[in-house]
Structure formats: structure tokens, C-alpha cells
Backbone bond lengths (Angstrom), bond angles and torsions (degrees), N, CA, C in turn:
res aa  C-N    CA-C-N  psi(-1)  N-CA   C-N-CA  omega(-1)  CA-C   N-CA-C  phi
1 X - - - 1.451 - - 1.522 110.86 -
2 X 1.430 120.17 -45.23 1.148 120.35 -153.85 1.817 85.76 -86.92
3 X 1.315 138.04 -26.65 0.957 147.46 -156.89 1.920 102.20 -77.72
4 X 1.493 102.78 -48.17 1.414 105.11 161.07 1.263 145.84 -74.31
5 X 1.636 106.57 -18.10 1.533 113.54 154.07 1.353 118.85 -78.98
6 X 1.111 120.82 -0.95 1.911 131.97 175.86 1.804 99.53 -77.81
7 X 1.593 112.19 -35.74 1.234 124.29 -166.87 1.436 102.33 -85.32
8 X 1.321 122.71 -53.31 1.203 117.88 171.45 1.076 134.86 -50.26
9 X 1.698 111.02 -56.56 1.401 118.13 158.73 1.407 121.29 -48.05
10 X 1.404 133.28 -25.02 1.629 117.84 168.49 1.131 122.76 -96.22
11 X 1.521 110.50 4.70 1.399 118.15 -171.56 1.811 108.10 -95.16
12 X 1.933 90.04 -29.24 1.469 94.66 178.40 1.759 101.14 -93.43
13 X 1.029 131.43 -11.57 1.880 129.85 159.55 1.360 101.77 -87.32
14 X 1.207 148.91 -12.21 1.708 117.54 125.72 1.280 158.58 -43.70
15 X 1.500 101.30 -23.78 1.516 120.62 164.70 1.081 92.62 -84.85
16 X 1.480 139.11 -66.86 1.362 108.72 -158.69 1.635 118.92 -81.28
17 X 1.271 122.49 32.72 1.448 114.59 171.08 1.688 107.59 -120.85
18 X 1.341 116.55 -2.20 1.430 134.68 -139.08 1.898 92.17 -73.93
19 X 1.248 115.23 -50.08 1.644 137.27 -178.16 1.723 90.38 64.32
20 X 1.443 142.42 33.91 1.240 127.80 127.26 1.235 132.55 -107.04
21 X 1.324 111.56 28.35 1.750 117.39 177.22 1.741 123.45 -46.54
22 X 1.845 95.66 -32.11 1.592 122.99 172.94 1.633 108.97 -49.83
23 X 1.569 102.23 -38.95 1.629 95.55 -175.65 1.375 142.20 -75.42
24 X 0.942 146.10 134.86 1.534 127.60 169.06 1.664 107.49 -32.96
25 X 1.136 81.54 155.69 1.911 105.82 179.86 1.483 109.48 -52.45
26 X 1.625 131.47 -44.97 1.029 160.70 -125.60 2.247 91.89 -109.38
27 X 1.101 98.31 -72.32 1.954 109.75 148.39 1.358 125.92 -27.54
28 X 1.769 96.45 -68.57 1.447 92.38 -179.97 1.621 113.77 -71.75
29 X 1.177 127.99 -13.87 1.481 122.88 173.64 1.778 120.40 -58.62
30 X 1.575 82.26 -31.97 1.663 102.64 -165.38 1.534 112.73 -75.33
31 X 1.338 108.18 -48.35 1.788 133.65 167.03 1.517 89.36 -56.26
32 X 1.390 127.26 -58.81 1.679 105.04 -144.76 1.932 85.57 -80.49
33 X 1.351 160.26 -22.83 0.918 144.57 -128.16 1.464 63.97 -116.67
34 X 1.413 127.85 -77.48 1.983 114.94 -147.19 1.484 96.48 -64.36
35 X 1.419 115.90 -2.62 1.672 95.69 169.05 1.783 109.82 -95.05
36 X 0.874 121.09 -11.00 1.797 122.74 170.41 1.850 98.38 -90.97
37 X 0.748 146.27 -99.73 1.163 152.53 163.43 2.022 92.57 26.07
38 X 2.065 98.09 -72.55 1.357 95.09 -165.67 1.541 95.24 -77.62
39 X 0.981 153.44 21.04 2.055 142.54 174.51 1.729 72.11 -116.76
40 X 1.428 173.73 -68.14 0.904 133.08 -152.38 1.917 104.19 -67.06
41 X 0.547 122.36 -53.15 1.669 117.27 179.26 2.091 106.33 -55.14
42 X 1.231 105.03 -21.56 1.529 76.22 156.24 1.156 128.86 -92.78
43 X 2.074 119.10 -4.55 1.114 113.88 -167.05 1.666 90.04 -75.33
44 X 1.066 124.17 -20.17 1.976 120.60 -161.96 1.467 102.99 -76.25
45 X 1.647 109.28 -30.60 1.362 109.00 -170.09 2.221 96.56 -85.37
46 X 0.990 115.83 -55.37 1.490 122.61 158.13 1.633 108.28 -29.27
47 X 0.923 126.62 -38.37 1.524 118.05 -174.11 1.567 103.90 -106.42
48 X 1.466 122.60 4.51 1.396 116.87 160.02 1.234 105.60 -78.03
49 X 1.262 126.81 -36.74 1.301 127.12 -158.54 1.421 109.03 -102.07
50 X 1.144 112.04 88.52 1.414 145.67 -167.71 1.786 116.48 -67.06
51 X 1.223 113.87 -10.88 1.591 134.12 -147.27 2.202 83.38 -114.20
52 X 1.149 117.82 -41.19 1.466 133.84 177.70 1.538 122.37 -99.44
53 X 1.269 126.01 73.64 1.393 130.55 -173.09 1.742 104.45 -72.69
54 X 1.539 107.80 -37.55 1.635 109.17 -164.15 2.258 107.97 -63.46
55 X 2.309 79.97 -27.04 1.606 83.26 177.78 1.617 114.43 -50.41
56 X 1.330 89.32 -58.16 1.762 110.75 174.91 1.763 101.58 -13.97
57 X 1.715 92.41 -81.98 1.545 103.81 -172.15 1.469 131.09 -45.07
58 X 1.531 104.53 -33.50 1.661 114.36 172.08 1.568 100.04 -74.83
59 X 0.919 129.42 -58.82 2.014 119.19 170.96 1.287 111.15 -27.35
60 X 1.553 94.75 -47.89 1.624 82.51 -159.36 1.588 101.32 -91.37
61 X 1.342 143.58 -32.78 1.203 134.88 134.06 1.393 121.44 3.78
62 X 1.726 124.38 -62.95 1.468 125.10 -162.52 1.773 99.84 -82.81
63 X 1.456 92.05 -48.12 1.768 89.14 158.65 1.681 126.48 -25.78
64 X 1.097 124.68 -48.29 1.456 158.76 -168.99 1.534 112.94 -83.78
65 X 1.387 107.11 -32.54 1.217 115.37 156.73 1.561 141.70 -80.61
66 X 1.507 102.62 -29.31 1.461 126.83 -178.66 1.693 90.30 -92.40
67 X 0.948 140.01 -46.12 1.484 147.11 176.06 1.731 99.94 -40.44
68 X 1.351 117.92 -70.84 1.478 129.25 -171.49 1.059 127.60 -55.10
69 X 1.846 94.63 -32.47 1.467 113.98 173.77 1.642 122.95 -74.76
70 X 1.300 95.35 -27.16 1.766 92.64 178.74 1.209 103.49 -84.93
71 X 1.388 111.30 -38.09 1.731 110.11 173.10 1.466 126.97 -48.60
72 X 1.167 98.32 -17.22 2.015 115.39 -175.33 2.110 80.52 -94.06
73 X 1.142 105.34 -75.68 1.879 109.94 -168.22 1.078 105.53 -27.69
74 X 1.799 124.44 -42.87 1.618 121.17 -168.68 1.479 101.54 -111.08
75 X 1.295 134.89 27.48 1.434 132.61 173.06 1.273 104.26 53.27
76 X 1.293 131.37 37.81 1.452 122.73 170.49 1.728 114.20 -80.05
77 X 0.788 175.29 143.83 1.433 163.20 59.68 1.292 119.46 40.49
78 X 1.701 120.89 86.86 1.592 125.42 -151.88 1.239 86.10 -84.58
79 X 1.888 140.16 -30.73 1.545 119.48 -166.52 1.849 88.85 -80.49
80 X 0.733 130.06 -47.01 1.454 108.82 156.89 1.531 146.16 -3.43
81 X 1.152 90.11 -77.29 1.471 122.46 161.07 1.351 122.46 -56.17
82 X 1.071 123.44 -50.76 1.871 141.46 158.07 1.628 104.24 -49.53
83 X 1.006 125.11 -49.75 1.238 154.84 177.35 1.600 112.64 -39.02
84 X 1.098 111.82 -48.76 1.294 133.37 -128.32 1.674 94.44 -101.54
85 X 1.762 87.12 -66.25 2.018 115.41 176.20 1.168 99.49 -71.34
86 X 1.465 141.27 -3.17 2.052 147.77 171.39 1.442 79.56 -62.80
87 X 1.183 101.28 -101.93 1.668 114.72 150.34 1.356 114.80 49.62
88 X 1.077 89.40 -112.02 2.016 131.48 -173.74 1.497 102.60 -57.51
89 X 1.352 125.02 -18.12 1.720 127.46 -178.63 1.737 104.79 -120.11
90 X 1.426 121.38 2.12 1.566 115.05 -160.07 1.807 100.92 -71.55
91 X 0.923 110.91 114.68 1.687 109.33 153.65 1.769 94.34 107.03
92 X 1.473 140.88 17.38 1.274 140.65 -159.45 1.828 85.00 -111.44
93 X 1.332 110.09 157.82 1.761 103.43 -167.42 1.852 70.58 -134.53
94 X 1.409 96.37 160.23 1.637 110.01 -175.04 1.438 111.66 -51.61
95 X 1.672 110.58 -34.77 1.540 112.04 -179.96 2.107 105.00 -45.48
96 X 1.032 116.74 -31.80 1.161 127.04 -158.33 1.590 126.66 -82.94
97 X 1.682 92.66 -32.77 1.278 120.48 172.37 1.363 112.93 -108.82
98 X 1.748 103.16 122.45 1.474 117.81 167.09 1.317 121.13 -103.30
99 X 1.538 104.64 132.54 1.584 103.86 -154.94 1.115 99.31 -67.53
100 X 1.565 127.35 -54.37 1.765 124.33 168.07 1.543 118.66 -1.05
101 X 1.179 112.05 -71.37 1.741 132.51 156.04 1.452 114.72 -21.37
102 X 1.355 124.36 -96.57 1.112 115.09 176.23 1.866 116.93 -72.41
103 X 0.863 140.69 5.61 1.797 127.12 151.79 1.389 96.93 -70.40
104 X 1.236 124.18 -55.14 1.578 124.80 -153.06 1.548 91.59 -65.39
105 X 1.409 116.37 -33.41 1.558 99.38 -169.61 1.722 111.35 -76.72
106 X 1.346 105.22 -36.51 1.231 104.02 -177.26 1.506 127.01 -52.23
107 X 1.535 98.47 -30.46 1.446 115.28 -178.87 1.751 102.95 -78.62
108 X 0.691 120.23 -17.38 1.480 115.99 -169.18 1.763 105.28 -111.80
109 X 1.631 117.99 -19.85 1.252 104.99 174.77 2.073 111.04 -89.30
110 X 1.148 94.04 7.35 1.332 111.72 -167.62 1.452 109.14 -105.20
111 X 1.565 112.21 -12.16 1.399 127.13 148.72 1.177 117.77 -80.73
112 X 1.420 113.78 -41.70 1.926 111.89 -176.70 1.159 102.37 -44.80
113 X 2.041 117.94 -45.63 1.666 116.26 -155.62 1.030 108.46 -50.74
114 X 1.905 97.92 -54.85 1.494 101.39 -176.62 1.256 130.88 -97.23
115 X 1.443 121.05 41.43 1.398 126.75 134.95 1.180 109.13 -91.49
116 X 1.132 149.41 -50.10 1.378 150.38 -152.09 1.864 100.17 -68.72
117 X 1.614 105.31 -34.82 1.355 99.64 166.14 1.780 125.77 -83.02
118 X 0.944 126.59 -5.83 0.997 159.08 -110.29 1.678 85.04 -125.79
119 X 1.513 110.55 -64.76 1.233 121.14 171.84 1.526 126.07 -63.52
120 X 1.671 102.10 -34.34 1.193 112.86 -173.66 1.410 113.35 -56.53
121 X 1.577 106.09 -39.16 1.638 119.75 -161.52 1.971 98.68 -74.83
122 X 1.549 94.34 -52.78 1.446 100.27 174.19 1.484 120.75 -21.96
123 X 1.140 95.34 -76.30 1.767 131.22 168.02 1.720 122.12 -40.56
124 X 1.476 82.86 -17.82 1.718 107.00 -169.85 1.961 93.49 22.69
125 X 1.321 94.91 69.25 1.842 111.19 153.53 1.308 94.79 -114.71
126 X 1.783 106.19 141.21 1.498 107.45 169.47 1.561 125.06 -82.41
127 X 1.232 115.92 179.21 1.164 122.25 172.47 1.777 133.90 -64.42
128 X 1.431 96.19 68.68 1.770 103.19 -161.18 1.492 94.93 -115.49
129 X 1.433 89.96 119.16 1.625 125.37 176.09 2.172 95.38 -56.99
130 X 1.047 126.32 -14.72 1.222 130.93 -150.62 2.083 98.44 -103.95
131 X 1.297 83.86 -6.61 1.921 101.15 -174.94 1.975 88.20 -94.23
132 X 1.304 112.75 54.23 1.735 114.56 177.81 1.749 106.66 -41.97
133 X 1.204 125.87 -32.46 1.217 121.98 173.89 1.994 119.23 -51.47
134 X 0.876 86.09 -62.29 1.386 107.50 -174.42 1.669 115.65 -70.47
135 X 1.378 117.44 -40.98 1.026 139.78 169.28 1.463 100.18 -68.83
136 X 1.528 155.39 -72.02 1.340 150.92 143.98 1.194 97.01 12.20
137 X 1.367 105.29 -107.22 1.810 113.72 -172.65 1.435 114.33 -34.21
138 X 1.109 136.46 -41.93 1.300 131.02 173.76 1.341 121.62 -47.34
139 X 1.949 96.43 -54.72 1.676 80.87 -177.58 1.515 116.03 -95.35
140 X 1.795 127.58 14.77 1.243 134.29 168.25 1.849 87.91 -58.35
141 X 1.558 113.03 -72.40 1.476 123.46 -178.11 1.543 112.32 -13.18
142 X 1.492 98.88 -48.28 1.601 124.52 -154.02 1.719 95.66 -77.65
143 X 1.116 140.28 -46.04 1.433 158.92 172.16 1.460 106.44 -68.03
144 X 1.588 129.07 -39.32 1.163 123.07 175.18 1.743 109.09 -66.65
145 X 1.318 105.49 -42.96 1.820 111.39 178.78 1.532 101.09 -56.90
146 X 1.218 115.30 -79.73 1.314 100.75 -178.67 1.592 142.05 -43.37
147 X 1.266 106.97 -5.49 1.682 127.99 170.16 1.277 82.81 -106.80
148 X 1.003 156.82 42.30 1.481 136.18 116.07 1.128 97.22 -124.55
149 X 1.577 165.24 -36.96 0.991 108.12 162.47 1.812 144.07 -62.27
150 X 1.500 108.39 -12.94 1.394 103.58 167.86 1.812 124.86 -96.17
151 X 1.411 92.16 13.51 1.683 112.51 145.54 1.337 114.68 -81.02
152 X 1.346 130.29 -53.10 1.109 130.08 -177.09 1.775 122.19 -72.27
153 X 1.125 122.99 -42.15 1.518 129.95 108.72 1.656 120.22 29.09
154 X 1.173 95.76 -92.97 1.227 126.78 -165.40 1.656 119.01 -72.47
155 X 1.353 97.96 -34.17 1.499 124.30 165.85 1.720 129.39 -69.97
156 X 1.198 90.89 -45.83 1.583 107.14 -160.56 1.768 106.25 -115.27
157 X 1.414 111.68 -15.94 1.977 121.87 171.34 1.005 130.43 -131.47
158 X 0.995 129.76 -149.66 1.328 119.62 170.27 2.011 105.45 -153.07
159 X 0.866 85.50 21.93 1.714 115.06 179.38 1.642 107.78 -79.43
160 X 1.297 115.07 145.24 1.705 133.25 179.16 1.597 91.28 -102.00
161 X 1.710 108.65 157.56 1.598 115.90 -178.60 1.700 94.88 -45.28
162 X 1.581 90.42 -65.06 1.563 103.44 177.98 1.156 141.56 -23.27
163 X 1.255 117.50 -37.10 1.534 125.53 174.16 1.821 92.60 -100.86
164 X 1.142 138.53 20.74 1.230 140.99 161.65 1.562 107.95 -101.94
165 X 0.947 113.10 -38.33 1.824 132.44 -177.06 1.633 79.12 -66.04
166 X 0.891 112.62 -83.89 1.606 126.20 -159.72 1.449 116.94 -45.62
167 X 1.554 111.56 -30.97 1.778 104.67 155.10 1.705 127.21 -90.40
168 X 1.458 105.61 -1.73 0.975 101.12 163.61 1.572 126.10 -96.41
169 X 1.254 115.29 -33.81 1.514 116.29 148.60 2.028 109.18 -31.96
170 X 1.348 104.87 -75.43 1.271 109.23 -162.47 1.632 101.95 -42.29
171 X 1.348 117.32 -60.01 1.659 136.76 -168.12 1.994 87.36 -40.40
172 X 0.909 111.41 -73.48 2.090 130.50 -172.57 1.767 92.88 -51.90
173 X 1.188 120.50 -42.93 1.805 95.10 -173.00 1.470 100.24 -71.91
174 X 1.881 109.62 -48.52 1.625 96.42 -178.80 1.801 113.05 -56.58
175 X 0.695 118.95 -38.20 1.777 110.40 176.53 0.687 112.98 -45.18
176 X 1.720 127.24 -54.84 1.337 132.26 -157.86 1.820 115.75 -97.75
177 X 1.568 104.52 -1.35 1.168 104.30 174.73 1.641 113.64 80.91
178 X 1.552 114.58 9.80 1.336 128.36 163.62 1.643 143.89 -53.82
179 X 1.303 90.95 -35.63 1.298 119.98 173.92 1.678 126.35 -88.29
């Protein structure tokens, strides 16, 4: 319970920190995907830099944010989704997990999104949750990121999503003057 009002509550302090509410639906898909796409390429550059672990955590934080957010854009179910990649990593000890593995995936499921949109725009088909094909793979993509970030997580901190949610919330109100 308390685990799904953690989800809700950041899912509903994502809309309000988002500053593209102004756009068409069709926009904001486009902004929230080239903005995950580019926070997975800082998590690669964040995990070069070995000397800054907290960098690490804020990457992967905004990751977490752009993640929730498309999950809200395409009606996916992010405790779901969290759910899912809990899952797919439960009972694996770091010996088991190679970080190579999940960065490389993240970076590459963060391409699927944005090809899969990529086509959509091409195609100029809109954004209909009712296209289950397309929508599927998206949020499989969407479940693979989040099993790497709580691989990566798990590897590199000693931090819960949750207390990752929770500095990235904090980091976005001070920016935005929220807090």
C-alpha cells in the first residue's frame, strides 16, 4: 500500500514539475522520449566517473523521472512496471549482476522507445494506447529500464528506487523553487 502511494505521489509530482503541460500530447511524447534517451547517456557518462557515485544516483534518478512520465503519457501503470523489473532481479546478489548488462540495456531500450516513436511520427499515426502492439513493446522497453536501473542500484549503492525518487523530487522542487 504504502509502496503505491510512493508511486502515485511521484507520478502526480511529475506532472506538476514537467513545464510541458502547454504542449499537445503528440510534443509532449517527443520532449519526454529525447529527454530519457539524453539522461540515459548521462547515466554512461555518470558511471564513468567513478570518483562521483551521488552523480551516478541523480542520472539515474532523472532516468526515473522521464520513465514515470511516459508511463503516465501512455497510461501504462509505473507500480506495475516497478513491479515487474522487482521481479526479474529478486534474489540475484551483485556477484550475479554485471553492470555492462544492464547500462548497455538501458541505452539500447531507450532507443527501442524512440524508434518505435520514431515510426509513429513518420507514419503520422497518433498516439493510441488502442495500437496494443506497439504500445506492448514500449512498455516491455519501459520494464526493461527500470530493471536496470534497480540493477544498477543494487550494484553501485546501497539506495532503494525510493530513496532515489525522493532525491530526485527534492533536487526538481529546489530548481523549480517548489519547496
Amino acid at each position: 500500500m504504502e509502496q503505491a502511494l510512493l508511486f502515485h505521489d511521484y507520478r502526480t509530482f511529475t506532472h506538476s514539475s514537467d513545464r510541458i503541460s502547454h504542449l499537445d500530447k503528440d510534443k509532449q511524447a517527443s520532449y519526454l522520449i529525447t529527454g530519457l534517451v539524453s539522461e540515459v547517456a548521462e547515466v554512461a557518462e555518470a558511471y564513468n566517473d567513478t570518483s562521483n557515485q551521488f552523480l551516478l544516483i541523480e542520472e539515474l534518478s532523472d532516468v526515473l523521472w522521464y520513465i514515470t512520465r511516459l508511463s503516465s503519457q501512455f497510461n501504462y501503470d509505473i507500480e506495475k512496471i516497478y513491479l515487474t523489473a522487482k521481479k526479474k532481479i529478486a534474489g540475484k546478489t551483485k556477484k550475479e549482476l554485471l553492470l555492462r548488462a544492464p547500462l548497455y540495456r538501458l541505452i539500447i531500450e531507450s532507443g527501442k522507445i524512440a524508434g518505435h516513436y520514431k515510426k509513429m511520427l513518420r507514419d503520422n499515426s497518433p498516439i493510441d494506447p488502442k495500437d496494443r502492439n506497439r504500445f506492448d513493446l514500449i512498455e516491455e522497453s519501459l520494464v526493461k529500464m527500470v530493471r536496470s536501473v534497480l540493477e544498477i542500484l543494487k550494484l553501485e549503492t546501497d539506495l532503494t528506487i525510493y530513496q532515489v525518487l525522493f532525491i530526485n523530487k527534492r533536487k526538481l522542487e529546489k530548481r523549480l523553487g517548489l519547496s
